[in-house]
MIGU-670485 format. One line per 5 residues: their letters; for each residue z, y, x of C-alpha. Coordinates in steps of 0.5 Angstrom, whole numbers, always signed. Last residue first. Layout:
<recs>
a	Z Y X; ...
</recs>
This chain:
<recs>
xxxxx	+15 -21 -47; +9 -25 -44; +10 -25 -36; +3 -26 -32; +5 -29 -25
xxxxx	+1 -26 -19; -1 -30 -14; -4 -27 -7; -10 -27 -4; -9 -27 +3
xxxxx	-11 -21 +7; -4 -20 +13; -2 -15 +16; -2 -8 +14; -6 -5 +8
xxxxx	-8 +3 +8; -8 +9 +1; -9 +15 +7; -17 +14 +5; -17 +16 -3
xxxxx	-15 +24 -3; -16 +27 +3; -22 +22 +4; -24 +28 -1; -29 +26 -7
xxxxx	-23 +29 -10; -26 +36 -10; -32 +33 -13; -30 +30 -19; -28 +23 -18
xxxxx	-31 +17 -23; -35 +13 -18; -30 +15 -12; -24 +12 -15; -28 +5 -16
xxxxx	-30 +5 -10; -22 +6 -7; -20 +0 -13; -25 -5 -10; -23 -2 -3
xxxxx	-16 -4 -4; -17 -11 -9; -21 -13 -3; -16 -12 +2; -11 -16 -2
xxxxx	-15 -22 -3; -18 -21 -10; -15 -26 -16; -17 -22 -22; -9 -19 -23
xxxxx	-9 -17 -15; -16 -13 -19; -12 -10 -24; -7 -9 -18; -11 -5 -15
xxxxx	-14 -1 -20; -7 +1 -22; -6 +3 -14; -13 +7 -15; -10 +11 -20
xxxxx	-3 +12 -19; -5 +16 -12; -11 +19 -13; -6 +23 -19; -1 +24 -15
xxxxx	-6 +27 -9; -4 +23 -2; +0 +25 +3; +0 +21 +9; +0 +14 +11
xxxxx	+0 +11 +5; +3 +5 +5; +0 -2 +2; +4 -8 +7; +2 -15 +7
xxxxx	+8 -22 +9; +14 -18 +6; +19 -22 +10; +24 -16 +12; +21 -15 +19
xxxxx	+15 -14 +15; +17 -9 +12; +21 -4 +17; +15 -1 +20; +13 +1 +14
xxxxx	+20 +5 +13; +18 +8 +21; +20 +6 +28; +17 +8 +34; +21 +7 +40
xxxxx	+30 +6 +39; +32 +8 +46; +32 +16 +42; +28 +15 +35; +21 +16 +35
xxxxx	+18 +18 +28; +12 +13 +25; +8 +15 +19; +7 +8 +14; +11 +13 +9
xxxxx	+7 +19 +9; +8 +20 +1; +10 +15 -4; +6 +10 -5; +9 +4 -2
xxxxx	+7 -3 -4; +11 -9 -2; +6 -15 -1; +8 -23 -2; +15 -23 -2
xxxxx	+21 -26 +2; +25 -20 +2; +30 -20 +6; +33 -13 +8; +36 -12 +15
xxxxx	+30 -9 +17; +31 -3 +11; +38 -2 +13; +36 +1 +20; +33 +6 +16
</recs>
């Protein structure tokens, strides 16, 4: 972990989707440290992390809706909740859950980002 603070980054938002990774551990004469912990450090000015184990399928849907809507010009904290209600407007009735959507959280900055569009 302690060579992710040394990353330089210099991005607008790093997203992590992968399970439990805004969770904090406490290292010995160290404190709280977690992988999100590490971002900002690094130069990611915004951070979307989930903060506990999120549904694979929950996951991937409401992170390609927020992108969708980063794409439409949304500051990042509107694009993640637009992407969450859009989520719960289609789910079935297990994954009505907060289990499923609420883990899914932004740290830092809410600046709308600008996002280049690649034409291959």
């Amino acid at each position: 972990m302690y060579r992710d603070y040394n990353l330089h980054l210099n991005s607008q938002l790093a997203v992590l989707t992968a399970c439990k990774m805004g969770r904090r551990t406490i290292v010995p004469r160290e404190g709280m440290l977690s992988l999100a912990h590490a971002f900002p450090y690094s130069g990611s000015e915004s951070l979307s992390v989930g903060f506990w184990k999120i549904n694979e399928k929950a996951g991937s849907q409401i992170t390609e809706i927020f992108y969708q809507k980063l794409t439409e010009g949304k500051d990042i904290a509107s694009a993640l909740g637009e992407a969450k209600m859009y989520y719960l407007r289609y789910a079935n009735r297990k994954a009505l859950s907060p289990e499923f959507w609420a883990g899914i959280i932004l740290i830092d900055d809410n600046s709308p980002i600008y996002l280049e569009t690649i034409i291959s």
